[in-house]
C-alpha positions as CSV (number, residue, x, y, z in Angstrom):
1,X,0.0,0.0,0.0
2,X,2.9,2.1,0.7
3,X,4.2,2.0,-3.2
4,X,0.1,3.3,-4.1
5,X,0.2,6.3,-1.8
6,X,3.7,7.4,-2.7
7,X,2.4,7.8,-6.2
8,X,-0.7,8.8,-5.2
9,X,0.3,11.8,-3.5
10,X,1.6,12.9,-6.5
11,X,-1.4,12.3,-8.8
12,X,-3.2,15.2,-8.5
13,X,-1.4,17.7,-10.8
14,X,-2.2,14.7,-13.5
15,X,-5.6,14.2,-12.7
16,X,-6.1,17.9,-12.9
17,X,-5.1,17.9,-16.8
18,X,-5.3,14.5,-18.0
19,X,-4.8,15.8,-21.8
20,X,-2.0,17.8,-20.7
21,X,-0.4,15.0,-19.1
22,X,-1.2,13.1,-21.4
23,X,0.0,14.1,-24.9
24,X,3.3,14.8,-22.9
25,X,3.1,10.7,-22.1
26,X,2.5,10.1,-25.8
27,X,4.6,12.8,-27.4
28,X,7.7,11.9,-25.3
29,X,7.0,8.0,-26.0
30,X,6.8,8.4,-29.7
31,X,9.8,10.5,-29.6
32,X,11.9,8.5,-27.5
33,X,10.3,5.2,-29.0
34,X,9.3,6.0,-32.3
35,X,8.7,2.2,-33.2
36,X,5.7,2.7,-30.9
37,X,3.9,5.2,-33.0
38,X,2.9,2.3,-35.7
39,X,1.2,0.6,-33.0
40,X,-1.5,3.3,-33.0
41,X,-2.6,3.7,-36.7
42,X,-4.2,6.8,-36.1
43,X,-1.5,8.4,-35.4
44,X,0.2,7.0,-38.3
45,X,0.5,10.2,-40.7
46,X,1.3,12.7,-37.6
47,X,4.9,13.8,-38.0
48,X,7.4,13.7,-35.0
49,X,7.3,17.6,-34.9
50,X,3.0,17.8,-34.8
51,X,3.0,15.1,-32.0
52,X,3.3,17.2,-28.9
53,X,0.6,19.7,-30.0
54,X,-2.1,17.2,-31.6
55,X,-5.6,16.9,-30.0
56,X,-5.5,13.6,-31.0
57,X,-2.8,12.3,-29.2
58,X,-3.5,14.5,-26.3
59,X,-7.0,12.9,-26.0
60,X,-5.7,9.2,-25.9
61,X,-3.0,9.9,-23.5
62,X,-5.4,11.2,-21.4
63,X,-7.6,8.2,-21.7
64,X,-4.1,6.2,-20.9
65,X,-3.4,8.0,-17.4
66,X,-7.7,7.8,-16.7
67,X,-7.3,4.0,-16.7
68,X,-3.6,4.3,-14.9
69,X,-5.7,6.2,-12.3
70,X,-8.2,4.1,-11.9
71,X,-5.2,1.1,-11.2
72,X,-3.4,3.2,-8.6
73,X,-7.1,3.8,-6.3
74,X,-7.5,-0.2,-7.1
75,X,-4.6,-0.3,-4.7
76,X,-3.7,-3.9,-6.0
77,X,-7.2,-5.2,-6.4
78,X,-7.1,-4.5,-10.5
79,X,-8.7,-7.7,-11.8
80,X,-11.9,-6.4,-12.7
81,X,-10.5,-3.4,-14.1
82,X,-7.4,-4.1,-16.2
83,X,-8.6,-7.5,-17.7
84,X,-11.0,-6.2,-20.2
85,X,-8.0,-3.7,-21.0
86,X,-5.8,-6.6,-21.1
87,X,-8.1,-8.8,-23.5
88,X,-8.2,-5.6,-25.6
89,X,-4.3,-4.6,-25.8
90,X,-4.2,-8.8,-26.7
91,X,-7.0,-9.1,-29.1
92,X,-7.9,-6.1,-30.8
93,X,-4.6,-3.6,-30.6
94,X,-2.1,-6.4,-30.6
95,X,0.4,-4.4,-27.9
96,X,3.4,-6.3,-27.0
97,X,4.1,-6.5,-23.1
98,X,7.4,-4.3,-23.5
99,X,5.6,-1.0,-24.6
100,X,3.6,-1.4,-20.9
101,X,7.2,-0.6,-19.8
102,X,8.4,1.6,-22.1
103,X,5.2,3.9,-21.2
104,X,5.8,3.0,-17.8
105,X,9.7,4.7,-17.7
106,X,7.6,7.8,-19.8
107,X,4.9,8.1,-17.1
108,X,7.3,8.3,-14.6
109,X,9.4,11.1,-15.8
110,X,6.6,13.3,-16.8
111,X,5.0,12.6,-13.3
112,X,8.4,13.7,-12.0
113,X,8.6,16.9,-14.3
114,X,4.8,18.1,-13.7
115,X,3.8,16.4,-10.6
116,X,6.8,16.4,-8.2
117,X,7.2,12.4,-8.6
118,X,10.3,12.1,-6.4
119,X,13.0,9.0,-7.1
120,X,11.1,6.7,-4.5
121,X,8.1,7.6,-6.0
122,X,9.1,6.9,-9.2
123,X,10.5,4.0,-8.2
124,X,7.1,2.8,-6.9
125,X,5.3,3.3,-10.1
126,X,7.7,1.0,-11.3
127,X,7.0,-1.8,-8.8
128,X,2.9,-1.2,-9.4
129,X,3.5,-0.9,-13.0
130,X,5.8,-4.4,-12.8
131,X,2.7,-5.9,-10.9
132,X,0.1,-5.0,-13.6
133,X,2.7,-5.7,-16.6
134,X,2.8,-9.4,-14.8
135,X,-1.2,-9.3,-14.4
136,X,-1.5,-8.3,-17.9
137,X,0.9,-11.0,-19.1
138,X,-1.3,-13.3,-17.2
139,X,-4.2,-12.4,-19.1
140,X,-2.0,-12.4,-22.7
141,X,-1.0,-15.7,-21.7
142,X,-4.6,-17.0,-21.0
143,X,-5.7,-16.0,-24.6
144,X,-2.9,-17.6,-26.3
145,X,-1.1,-13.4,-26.9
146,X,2.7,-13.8,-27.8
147,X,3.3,-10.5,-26.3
């Protein structure tokens, strides 16, 4: 519980601008990752430069960190809320289990930049994040998902 409320603390500033947040999330994973992009086809045609200021992107990151939120108040009881996600990453969007990490690392530098996420803090959203990646893998596994 510990690891939750470390991160948790900080969540406000994110939760007060998800889109904000957001395309900062997606812009900087794009940029950093740019094999990443092609796994979102709508964002397929946006050049590197347009990233950080399209509404587009802005809107699904903050759909990404509305879902991340609604893990980290789970507090570790998740199931009913990131399996359907889970079947969907596996089934529909086809998102291999290493871009939960990459975004993971992304999430928690912008929450360090904008929110005051501190090195342990940080560090905790990497141990919840490595608890959901597992859960998720779970679930991947379950439904035959090589990711």
């Amino acid at each position: 519980m510990a690891d939750y409320d470390l991160v948790l603390k900080c969540w406000g500033p994110v939760e007060a601008d998800f889109t904000k947040a957001g395309g900062l999330v997606l812009a900087r994973l794009f940029k950093e990752h740019p094999d990443t992009q092609k796994l979102f086809p709508k964002f397929a045609g946006i050049a590197a430069g347009d990233l950080a200021g399209s509404a587009a992107v802005a809107a699904h990151g903050a759909t990404v960190l509305k879902k991340l939120g609604d893990l980290l108040k789970a507090k570790g009881a998740h199931g009913d809320i990131l399996k359907p996600m889970a079947t969907t990453h596996a089934n529909t969007h086809k998102i291999p289990l290493n871009n939960f990490k990459l975004i993971t690392e992304i999430i928690a530098k912008v929450m360090g930049e904008m929110a005051g996420l501190d090195a342990g803090g940080q560090d905790a959203l990497r141990k919840i994040m490595g608890v959901v990646i597992n859960d998720i893998d779970a679930t991947y596994k379950e439904l035959g998902f090589a990711g």
